[in-house]
Each structure stands twice: as structure tokens, then as C-alpha cells.
C-alpha positions in Angstrom: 142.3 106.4 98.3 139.4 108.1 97.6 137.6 111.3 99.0 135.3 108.6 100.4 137.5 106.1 102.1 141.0 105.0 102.6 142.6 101.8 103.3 143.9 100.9 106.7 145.2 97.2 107.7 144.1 96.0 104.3 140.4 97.3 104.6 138.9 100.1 103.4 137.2 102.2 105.4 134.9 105.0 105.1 136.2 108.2 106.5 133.7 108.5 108.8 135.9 105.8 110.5 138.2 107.8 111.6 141.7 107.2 112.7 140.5 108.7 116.1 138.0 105.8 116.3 140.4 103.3 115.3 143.0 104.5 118.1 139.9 104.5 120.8 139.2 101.0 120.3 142.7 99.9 120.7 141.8 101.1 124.7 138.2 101.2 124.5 136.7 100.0 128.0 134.2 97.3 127.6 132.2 96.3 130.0 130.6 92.7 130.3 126.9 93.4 130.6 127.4 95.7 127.3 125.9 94.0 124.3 127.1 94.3 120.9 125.1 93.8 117.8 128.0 93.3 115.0 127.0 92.6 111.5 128.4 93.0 107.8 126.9 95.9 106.6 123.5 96.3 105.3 122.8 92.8 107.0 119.7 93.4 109.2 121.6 95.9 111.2 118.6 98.2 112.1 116.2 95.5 111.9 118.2 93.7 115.0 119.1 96.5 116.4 114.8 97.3 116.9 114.2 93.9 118.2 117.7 94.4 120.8 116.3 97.3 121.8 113.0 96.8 122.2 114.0 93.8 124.7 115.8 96.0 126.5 112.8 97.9 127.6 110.8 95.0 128.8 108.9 95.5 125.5 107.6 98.7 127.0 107.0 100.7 123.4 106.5 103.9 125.6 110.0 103.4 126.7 111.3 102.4 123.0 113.3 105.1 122.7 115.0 105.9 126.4 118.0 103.3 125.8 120.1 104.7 123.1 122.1 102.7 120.7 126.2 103.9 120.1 126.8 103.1 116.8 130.7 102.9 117.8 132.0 102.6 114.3 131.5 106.4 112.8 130.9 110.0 113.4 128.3 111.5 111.7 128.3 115.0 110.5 125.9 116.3 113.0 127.3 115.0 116.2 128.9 116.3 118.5 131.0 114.2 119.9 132.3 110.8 119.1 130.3 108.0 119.9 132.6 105.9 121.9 132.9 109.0 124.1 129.3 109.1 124.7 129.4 105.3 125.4 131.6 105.7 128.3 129.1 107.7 129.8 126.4 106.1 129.4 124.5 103.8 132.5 125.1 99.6 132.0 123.6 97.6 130.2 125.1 99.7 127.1 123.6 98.6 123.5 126.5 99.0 120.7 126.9 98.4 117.1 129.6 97.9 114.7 130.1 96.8 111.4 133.9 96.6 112.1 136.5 93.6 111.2 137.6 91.9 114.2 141.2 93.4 114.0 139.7 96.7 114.2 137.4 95.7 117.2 137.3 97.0 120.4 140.2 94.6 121.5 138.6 94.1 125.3 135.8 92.2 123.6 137.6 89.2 123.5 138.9 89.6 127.5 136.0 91.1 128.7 133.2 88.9 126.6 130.3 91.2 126.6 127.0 89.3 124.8 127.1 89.2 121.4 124.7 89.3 118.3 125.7 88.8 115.5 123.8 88.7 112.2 124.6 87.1 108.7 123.0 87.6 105.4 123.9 85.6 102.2 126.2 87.3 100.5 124.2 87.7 97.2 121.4 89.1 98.9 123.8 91.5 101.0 125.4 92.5 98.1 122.4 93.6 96.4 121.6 95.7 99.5 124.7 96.9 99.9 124.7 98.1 96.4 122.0 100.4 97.1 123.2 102.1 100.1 126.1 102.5 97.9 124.0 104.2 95.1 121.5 106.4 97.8 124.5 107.5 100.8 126.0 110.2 99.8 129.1 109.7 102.3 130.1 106.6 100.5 131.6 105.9 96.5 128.7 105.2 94.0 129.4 102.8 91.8 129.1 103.4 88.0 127.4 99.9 87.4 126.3 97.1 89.1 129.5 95.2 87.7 131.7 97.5 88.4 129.9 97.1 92.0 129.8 93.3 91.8 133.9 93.3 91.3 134.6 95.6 94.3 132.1 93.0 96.3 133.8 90.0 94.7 137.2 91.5 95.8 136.4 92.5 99.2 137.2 96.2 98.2 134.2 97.7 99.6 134.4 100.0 103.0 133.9 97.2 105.4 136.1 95.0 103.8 135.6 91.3 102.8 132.1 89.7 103.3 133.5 86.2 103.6 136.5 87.1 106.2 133.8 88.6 108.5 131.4 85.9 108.5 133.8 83.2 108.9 135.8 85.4 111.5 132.0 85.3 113.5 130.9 81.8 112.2 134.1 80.0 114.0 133.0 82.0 117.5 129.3 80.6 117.2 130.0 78.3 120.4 131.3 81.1 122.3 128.9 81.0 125.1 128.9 85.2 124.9 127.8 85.0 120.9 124.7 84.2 119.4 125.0 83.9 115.6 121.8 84.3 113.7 120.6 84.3 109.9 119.1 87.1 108.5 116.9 83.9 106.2 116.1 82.5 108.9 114.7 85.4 111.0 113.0 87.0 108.0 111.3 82.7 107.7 110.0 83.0 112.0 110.6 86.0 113.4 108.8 85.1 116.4 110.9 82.4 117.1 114.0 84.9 116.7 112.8 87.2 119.1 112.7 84.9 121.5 115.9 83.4 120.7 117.4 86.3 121.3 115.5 87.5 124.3 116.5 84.1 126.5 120.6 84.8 125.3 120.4 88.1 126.5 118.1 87.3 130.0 115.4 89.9 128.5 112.2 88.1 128.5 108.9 88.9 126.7 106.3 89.7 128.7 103.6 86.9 128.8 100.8 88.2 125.6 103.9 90.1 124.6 105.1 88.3 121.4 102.8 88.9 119.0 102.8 92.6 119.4 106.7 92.6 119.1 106.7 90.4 116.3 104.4 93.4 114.4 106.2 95.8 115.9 109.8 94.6 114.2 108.3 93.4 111.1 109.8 94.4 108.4 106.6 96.1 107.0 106.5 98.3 110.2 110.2 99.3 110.1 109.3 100.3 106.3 106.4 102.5 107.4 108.5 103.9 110.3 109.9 107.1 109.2 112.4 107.4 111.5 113.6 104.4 111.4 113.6 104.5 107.4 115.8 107.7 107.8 113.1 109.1 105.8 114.1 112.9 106.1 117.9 112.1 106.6 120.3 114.4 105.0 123.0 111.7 104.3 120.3 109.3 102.5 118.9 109.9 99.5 115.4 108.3 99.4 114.9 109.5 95.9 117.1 106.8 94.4 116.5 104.2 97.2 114.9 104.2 101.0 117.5 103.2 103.7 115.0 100.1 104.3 114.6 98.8 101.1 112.7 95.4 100.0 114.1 93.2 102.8 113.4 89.8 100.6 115.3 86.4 100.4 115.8 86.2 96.5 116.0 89.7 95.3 120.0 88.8 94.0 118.2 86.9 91.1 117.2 90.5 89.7 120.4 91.6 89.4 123.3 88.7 89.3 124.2 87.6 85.8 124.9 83.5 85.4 128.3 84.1 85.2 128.5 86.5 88.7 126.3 83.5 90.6 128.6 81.0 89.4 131.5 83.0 90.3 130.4 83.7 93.9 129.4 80.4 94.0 132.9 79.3 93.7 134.3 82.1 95.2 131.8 81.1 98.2 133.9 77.4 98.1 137.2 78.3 98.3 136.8 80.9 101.1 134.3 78.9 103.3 136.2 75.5 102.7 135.2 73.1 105.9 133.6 75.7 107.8 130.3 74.2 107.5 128.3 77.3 106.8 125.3 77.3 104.5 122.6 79.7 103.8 119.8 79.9 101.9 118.9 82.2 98.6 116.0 81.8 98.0 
């Protein structure tokens, strides 16, 4: 326990997480045109959540910003209420987020099968990313080193919990005809194609001429260059030590894993994803 975070069923959480929010899920009242982007953290989160979002409108920039997104999982320090609470008032179809483990989901998700996104990033790559947001919030621990870092990852011990419980937890739901599991590879490889992948499971089309100019829209580049989007004058981010949108690339882990840490994920990778089937790409 740490000014930071605490542990609750086994996973540490940040404090933001309150035990408010973790009560309100218990009863939480989902409804089942709500759709629920859920991803590890620092997984493509905002990048999705752009692309969700910008469906929603009928790809109708001018209206980009008119369907709000309850990030479900935290209260920040300048709201004013939680965001569950404002959820429940909001009009249908709702747009949520969560970075929680499925034991702390809202439990009507299961009953009530809203859609659902979900994301997955290879865990080196995540890890890298995560270890940044770790170094640049100033809500969250900051590592000493990047090993230090790389155990706590390793271990699951980082305010989210375990990377590989999450991802299988999702992974064995794929055929779930309410989920849509992506890769965060394979969108950042055709984009296009994951745009409209996502618009036909969520019955949003793209307009006819439409594609290209989402596609630039929710590049990665243009989310970069977006300063609101890049939290670039956020008081919880630190931009001076890393932007909240970073590099974004398939690789980077290379730059920063010893041997000995790839080969250890590697097998770390084997013994928790055992018969599930679920590859991903790293470079």
C-alpha cells in the first residue's frame, strides 16, 4: 500500500479507483445498446476510443465532440461528480471505458451483453508504454528503473493488475457475439480496415467517401498533433518527461528489454497463455 494505490481482490488499484467505484459497479445499471471499449492500460485506449466515437457521430467531425465518453473506472481531481453517476444520466447509446479486471466489472455486463471492444497490445510493447505513463502521471508510483519497472510488470503488480489474466480473461470471450477483440498490431498494420471492422459490429456505418478522411483523422500522427487529445496542457501529465501519446510503434520494446527480460516474458508468455491460441506480433 502505497500513497498511490492499494490492493483490493489481489489487484492493485490506483486510488483514483475508489472503493465508491468499486461498490457502484457491483449494481451499476447497464444497458444493452451501451458500448464498452475495455482495454489493458496504455493499449490504444484513446486511440479506439477516437475511432468509437467518431462512428458514433455518423463521422460528422462537427459533431466529434457532442457524445461524451465515461471513463467509468476513476475520478479525476477536477470532477465533479463520479463518472458512473453521470453515465446514468446520460441519453442511449452511452460510450464507456474501463481498464478494469473482469471481477471488478460492472457485473450486469455479462447479463445484459452490451457491445464490446476490446483492444490488446503485446505485452512488451504495452509494457514499454505503460512504463512511461508510469514515469510522466503524477497520480501513479514512478518507478526507480526500468527493471525495477519490468519486475512489477513481470509480476502483475502494476495498478491494473496482470497483463496476461486480462487478455486471456477477453481472448476466451472473442466468440461472444457482443465482443469484438482486436489487435492493437494489427490496426496500427490497416487501419482502414479496422475502422470498418468496427463500424459494421457496432451498426455505425461510414458514410460512402467517408473512409479515407477517418482513417487521417484517427491516425496516429493526428492524434499526436491533437492537443487535446495528447492532454497536452493536463495538470496530471507531465509532457516534459513524456507526452500522453507517445511513439505508438510495433517494436519500440527492443530499446529497452534486455535478452534476459525477452526471454523471460517469453516464457512467462508460455506458461500463462498455454492452449489458448493467442499470438501477436513484435515487430
Amino acid at each position: 500500500m502505497s500513497e498511490f494505490d492499494r490492493i483490493v481482490d489481489g489487484i492493485r488499484l490506483p486510488w483514483a479507483t475508489s472503493d465508491e467505484i468499486l461498490e457502484a459497479m457491483k449494481t451499476f445499471q447497464i444497458r444493452e445498446d451501451d458500448v464498452w471499449l475495455v482495454t489493458y492500460p496504455k493499449a490504444g485506449t484513446t486511440w479506439t476510443t477516437e475511432i468509437i466515437t467518431v462512428l458514433s457521430c455518423g463521422c460528422d467531425f462537427t459533431k466529434r465532440g457532442e457524445k461524451g465518453v465515461n471513463f467509468v473506472d476513476i475520478k479525476r481531481p477536477n470532477m465533479l461528480e463520479f463518472a458512473h453517476v453521470t453515465a446514468a444520466k446520460k441519453t442511449s447509446p452511452r460510450i464507456m471505458t474501463t481498464h478494469m479486471q473482469s471481477r471488478h466489472m460492472a457485473r450486469e455486463i455479462i447479463t445484459k451483453k452490451p457491445k464490446i471492444v476490446y483492444v490488446a497490445r503485446n505485452p512488451k510493447d504495452n509494457a514499454v508504454s505503460f512504463y512511461y505513463f508510469h514515469k510522466s502521471n503524477k497520480l501513479i508510483k514512478t518507478f526507480d528503473s526500468w527493471d525495477e519497472y519490468f519486475q512489477a510488470f513481470y509480476d502483475g503488480d502494476l495498478v491494473g493488475g496482470s497483463w496476461f489474466d486480462m487478455n486471456l480473461y477477453w481472448w476466451n470471450r472473442r466468440n461472444d457475439d457482443n465482443v469484438l477483440f482486436l489487435k492493437y498490431e494489427d490496426m496500427k498494420e490497416d487501419l482502414a480496415s479496422a475502422i470498418v471492422k468496427i463500424s459494421e459490429f457496432l451498426g455505425w456505418p461510414v458514410p460512402e467517401g467517408k473512409l479515407e478522411e477517418v482513417v487521417k483523422h484517427c491516425s496516429f500522427g493526428s492524434m499526436k498533433n491533437n492537443p487535446k487529445i495528447n492532454r497536452t496542457n493536463s495538470k496530471i501529465i507531465d509532457v516534459s518527461i513524456s507526452p500522453f501519446v507517445r511513439k505508438g510503434l510495433v517494436g519500440d520494446w527492443k530499446n529497452y528489454f534486455t535478452v534476459n527480460q525477452s526471454e523471460a516474458l517469453d516464457k512467462l508468455y508460455e506458461e500463462k497463455m498455454k492452449g489458448s491460441g493467442l499470438t501477436f506480433r513484435y515487430t
